[in-house]
N, C-alpha and C positions, 0 to 999 in steps of 0.2 A: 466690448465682448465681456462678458460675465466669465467667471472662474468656473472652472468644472472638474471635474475627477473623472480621468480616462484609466480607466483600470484593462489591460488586454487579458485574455488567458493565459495561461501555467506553461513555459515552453513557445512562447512569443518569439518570431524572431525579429531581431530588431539591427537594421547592417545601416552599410553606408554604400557606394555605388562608383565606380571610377571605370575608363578605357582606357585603353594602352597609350594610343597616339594623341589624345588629350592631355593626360600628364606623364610621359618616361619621357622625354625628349631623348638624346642620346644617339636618336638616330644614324650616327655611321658609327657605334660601335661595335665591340667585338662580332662583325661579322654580318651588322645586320644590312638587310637587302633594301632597296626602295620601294614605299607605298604608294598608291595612287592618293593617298592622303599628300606625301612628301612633293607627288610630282604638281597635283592641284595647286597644292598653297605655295610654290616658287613659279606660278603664271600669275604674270603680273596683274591684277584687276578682282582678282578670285575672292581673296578673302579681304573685310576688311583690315587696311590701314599694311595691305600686304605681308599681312606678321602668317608663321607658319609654328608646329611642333616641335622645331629642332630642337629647342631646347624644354618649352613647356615649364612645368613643373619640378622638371630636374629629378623626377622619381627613381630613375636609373640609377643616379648615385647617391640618393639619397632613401633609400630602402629601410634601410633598419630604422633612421627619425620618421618615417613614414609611419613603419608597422609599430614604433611603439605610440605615434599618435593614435593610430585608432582602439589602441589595450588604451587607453589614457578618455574615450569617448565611452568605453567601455560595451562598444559591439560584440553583438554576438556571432554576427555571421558580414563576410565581404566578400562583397562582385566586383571582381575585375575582367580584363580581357586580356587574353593574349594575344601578342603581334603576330599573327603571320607571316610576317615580310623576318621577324627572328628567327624563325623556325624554318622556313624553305626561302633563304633569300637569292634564288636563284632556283631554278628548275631541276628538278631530282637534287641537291644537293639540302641535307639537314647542316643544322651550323648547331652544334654543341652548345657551344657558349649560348646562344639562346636558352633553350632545355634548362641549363644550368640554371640563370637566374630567375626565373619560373619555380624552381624546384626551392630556391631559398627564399621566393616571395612565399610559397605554400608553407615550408617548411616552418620559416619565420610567424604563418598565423598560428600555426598549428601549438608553438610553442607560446603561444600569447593567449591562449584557448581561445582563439575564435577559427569559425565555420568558415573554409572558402567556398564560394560559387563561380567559377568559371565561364566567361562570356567564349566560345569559340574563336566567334565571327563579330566585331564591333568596329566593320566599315572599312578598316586597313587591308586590302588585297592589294597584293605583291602587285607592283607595278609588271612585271615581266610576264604573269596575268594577265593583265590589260589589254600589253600588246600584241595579245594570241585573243583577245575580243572579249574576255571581261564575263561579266555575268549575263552575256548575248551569246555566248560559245556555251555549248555542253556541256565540253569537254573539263569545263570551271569545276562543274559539279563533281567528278572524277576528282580532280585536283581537293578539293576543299575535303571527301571523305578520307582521301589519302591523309590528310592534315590533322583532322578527326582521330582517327588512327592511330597515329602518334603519339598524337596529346593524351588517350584511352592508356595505353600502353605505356605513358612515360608516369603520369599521375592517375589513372583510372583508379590505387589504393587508396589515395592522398585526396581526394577531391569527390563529397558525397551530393555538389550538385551541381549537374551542365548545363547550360544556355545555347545552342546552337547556335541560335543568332539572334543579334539586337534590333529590333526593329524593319525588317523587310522592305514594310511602306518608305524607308528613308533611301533605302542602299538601291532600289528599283526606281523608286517616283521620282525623289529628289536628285539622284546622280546620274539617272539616263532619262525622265520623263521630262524635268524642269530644267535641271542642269546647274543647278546652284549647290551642290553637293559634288565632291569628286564620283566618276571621273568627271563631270561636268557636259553632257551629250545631251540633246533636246532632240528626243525621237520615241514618240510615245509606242510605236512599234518596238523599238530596244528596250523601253522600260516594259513592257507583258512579259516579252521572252526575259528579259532580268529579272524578274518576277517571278516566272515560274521555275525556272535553276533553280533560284533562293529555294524556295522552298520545294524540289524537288530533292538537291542540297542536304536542306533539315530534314525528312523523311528517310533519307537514306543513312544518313550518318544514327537517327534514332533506332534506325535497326541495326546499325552496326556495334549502336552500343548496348543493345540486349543480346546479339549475336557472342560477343564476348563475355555475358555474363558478369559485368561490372554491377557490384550490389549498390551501387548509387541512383540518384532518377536524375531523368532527360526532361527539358521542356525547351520550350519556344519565350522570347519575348516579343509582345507586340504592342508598338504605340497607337492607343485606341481613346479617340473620343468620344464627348456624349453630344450627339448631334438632334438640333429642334429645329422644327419649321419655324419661322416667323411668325405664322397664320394655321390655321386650321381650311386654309382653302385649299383643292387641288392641286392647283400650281405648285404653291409652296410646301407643300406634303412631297410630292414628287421628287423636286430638289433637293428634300431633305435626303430620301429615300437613294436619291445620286450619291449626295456627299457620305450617305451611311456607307452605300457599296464602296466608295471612293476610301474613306477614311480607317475603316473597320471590316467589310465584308468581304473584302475581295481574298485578306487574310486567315479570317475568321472562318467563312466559309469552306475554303479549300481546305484547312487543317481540320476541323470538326466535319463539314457534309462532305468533302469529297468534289465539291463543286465551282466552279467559279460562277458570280452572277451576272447576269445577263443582263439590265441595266446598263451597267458601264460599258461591257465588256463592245455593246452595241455603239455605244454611246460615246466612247472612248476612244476604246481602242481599232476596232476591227476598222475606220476611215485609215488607218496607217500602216495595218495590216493586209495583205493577201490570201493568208490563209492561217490555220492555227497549226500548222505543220509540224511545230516543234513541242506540242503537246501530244506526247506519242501516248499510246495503247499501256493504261496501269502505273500511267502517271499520277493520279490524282487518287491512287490505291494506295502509293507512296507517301506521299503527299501527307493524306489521312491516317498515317501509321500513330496508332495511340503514344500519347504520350504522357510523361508523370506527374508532368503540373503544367502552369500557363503564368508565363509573368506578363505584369501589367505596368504601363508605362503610364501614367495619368500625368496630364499637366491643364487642361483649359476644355471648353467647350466648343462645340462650331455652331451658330446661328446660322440660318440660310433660309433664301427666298428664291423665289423662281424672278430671272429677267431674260429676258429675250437676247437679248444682244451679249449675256456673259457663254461662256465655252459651257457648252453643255446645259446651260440655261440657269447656271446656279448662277447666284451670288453669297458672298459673304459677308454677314453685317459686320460693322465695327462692332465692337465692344461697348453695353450698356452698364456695366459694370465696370468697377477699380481691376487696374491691369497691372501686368510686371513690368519687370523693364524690357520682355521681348515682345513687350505689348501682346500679352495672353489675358485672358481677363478671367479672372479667380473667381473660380463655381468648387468649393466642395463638395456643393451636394453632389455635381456633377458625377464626381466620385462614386459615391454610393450608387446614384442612379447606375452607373456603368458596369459595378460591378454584380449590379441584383439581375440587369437585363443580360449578360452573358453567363451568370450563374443559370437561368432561366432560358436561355434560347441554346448555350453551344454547350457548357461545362459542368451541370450539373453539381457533384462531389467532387469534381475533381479538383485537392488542388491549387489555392492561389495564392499569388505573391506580387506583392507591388515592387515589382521590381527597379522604377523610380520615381519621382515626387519631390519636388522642391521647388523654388522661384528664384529667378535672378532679380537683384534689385542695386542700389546703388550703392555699395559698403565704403564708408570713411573710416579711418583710425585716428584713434582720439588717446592723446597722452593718459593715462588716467596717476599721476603721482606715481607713489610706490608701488601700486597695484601696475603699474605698468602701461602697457598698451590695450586698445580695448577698439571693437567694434560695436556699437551700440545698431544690431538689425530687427529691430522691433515689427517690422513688418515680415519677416521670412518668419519670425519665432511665430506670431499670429496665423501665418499659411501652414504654417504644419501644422499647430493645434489644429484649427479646425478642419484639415484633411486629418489626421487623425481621427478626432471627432467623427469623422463618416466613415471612416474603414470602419469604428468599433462598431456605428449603430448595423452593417451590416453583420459584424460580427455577431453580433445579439442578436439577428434575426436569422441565425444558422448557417451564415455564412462561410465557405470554408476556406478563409484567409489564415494564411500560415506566419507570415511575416512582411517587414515593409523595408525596402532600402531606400533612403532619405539623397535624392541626387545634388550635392557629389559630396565625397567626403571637404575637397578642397575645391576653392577655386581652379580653374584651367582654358584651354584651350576649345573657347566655343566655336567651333567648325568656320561655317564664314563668316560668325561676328569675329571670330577675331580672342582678342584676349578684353573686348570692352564688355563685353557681360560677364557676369560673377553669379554663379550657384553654390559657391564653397560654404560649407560649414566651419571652412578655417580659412581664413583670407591668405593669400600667399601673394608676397610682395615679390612682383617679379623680376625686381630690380638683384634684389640681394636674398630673393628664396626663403625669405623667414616665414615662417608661417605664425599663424595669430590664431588664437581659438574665437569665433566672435559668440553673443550670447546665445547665437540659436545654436551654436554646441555645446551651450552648457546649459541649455533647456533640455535639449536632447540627450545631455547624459542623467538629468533628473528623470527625464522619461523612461529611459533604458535604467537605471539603476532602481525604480521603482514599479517598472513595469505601467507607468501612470504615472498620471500627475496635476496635484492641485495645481492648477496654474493659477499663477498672479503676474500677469504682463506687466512688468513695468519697465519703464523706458533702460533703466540700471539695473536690470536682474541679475 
């Protein structure tokens, strides 16, 4: 790779990206309640090597070395999420103590001059949720705007951007359609209906947060690939045109047309389905309620062909290309590509923010003398350039990207791998919680502190 100059515009934001029950562990303190995260990862078989969030990252008590690591990266703006299960850990009852440490995470950026962005919703539903039926009950939806509510009312001064929710296609597909995500149910009937909560959920809480008049903006995040056929034959157009609805449309559509598509919805769902009953009259009026911006979750591409014998007739190729360690296989262009085709079909001005982006790969620590300890990740530092690289060119061609959060600030808790994958920008030894800057955070603060940057990859930057 050649040296470049990525220069962004004046007012760039440049974050980093964390969830709650990834890195606070802490989970039974002052008050707080059980997550379907909590209860997933203590069955035995769920996640790998059986490891769970109790402890994590240790964020919960270690707050203030946190927030001065990220003044120390020199961020402009951080997304986190709050717990749920902090906040209502038990039915009608708030727990203080939650509120509180929220208020001194915000508090604590606020005083480091950096931007919080607020995730609502990032997977953690109160277990006592669940067992009233989860994001298959309605009645969720009730609950999560109450939640909403709150959160508007406790920081709606303090906080000029919200997240509704992270990712939809994960909290519906993978926790009730596949079942590899909490709560872990395979019933592609319960993922539609979890589905359409979610985002019947985010429509209504976006009007609750224009209804109070909070001068901040509301958006969505959604994890969206760029999907190709194989071939330019039928078949394989087709499949693709599945995995797009599958991947990207089923999301996308609903929140911008008002629609779900038909495709899948055939294809997928409706063999598990009876009827659509629980998509009532001015649902998808809700649904479609404008919103301030769109964040974008990028990480890989999807290849696909048409087979006979695969579910729904897709298949998916492996990887032609160099992959991560979650075996993703690294398309930047992909990037670009993704964001010029929803610029163009859903979003027009409205709008956009990467809201995450990074690779897991394999991080060793290496004595380095007096300089210390050191991570030498020459491949992460190489994946961000050149996903960088593609945000600008779309930026250059009027695109309207506002900023990018680099996922994660630190290593943590990656759902069912377990703690053997690593996206940290700072390595964190989980043994004794030290954290280590490796060199893609200090590429990254050359980037943030110049807004750009000549890059010169070398294995010891």
């Amino acid at each position: 790779m050649t040296a470049s100059k990525l220069t962004f515009p004046i007012g760039f934001e440049w974050g980093v990206a964390t969830s709650a029950y990834q890195i606070e562990g802490g989970v039974l303190e002052d008050g707080r309640g059980e997550s379907i995260w909590d209860h997933f990862s203590h069955t035995p078989g769920k996640i790998h090597e059986n490891e769970s969030g109790d402890i994590a990252c240790d964020h919960y008590h270690r707050l203030d070395q946190d927030l001065d690591l990220l003044h120390n990266l020199g961020v402009t703006t951080y997304r986190f999420s709050i717990a749920w299960p902090r906040i209502f850990p038990a039915k009608g009852k708030v727990e203080e103590r939650g509120i509180n440490f929220y208020r001194r995470l915000i508090d604590g950026l606020h005083q480091r001059g950096i931007t919080p962005t607020v995730t609502i919703y990032h997977w953690d539903l109160p277990q006592w949720l669940q067992d009233e039926g989860g994001w298959v009950n309605r009645e969720t939806v009730d609950h999560f705007v109450e939640y909403a509510r709150l959160l508007f009312q406790e920081f709606g001064s303090l906080v000029p951007r919200w997240i509704t929710h992270n990712e939809p296609w994960c909290t519906a597909f993978l926790g009730y359609g596949l079942g590899v995500h909490a709560p872990g149910i395979k019933d592609w009937g319960a993922a539609a209906r979890a589905a359409h909560h979610v985002l019947l959920s985010h429509g209504l809480v976006v009007k609750e947060f224009h209804r109070l008049d909070l001068k901040g903006e509301i958006g969505i995040t959604l994890n969206l690939n760029h999907v190709e056929a194989a071939s330019d034959s039928d078949p394989d157009r087709l499949a693709a045109d599945l995995a797009d609805e599958f991947s990207n449309r089923w999301f996308l559509d609903s929140i911008f047309k008002g629609r779900y598509p038909q495709l899948l919805k055939e294809g997928l769902f409706n063999p598990h389905l009876g009827n659509w009953d629980f998509v009532q009259s001015g649902d998808l009026e809700v649904i479609s309620t404008p919103i301030d911006f769109l964040g974008i979750n990028y990480y890989s591409r999807t290849v696909v062909r048409y087979k006979e014998d695969e579910p729904m007739h897709v298949e998916r190729l492996t990887a032609s290309l160099p992959t991560t360690e979650m075996g993703w296989e690294i398309y930047p262009h992909g990037l670009y590509l993704l964001l010029k085709r929803v610029r163009e079909e859903y979003t027009g001005e409205l709008p956009l923010f990467i809201t995450e982006n990074g690779a897991a790969f394999t991080d060793e620590v290496t004595e380095n003398g007096a300089k210390g300890k050191s991570v030498v990740d020459t491949k992460r530092v190489e994946f961000l350039h050149d996903h960088f690289d593609a945000a600008l060119r779309f930026i250059r061609e009027g695109g309207p990207l506002r900023g990018y959060y680099v996922w994660s600030l630190m290593d943590n808790f990656e759902w069912a791998e377990g703690y053997s994958k690593r996206f940290g920008l700072v390595y964190v030894d989980y043994a004794t919680q030290e954290r280590i800057l490796k060199n893609s955070a200090k590429f990254y603060q050359r980037v943030i502190s110049q807004n750009g940057i000549e890059a010169v990859l070398e294995p010891h930057a």
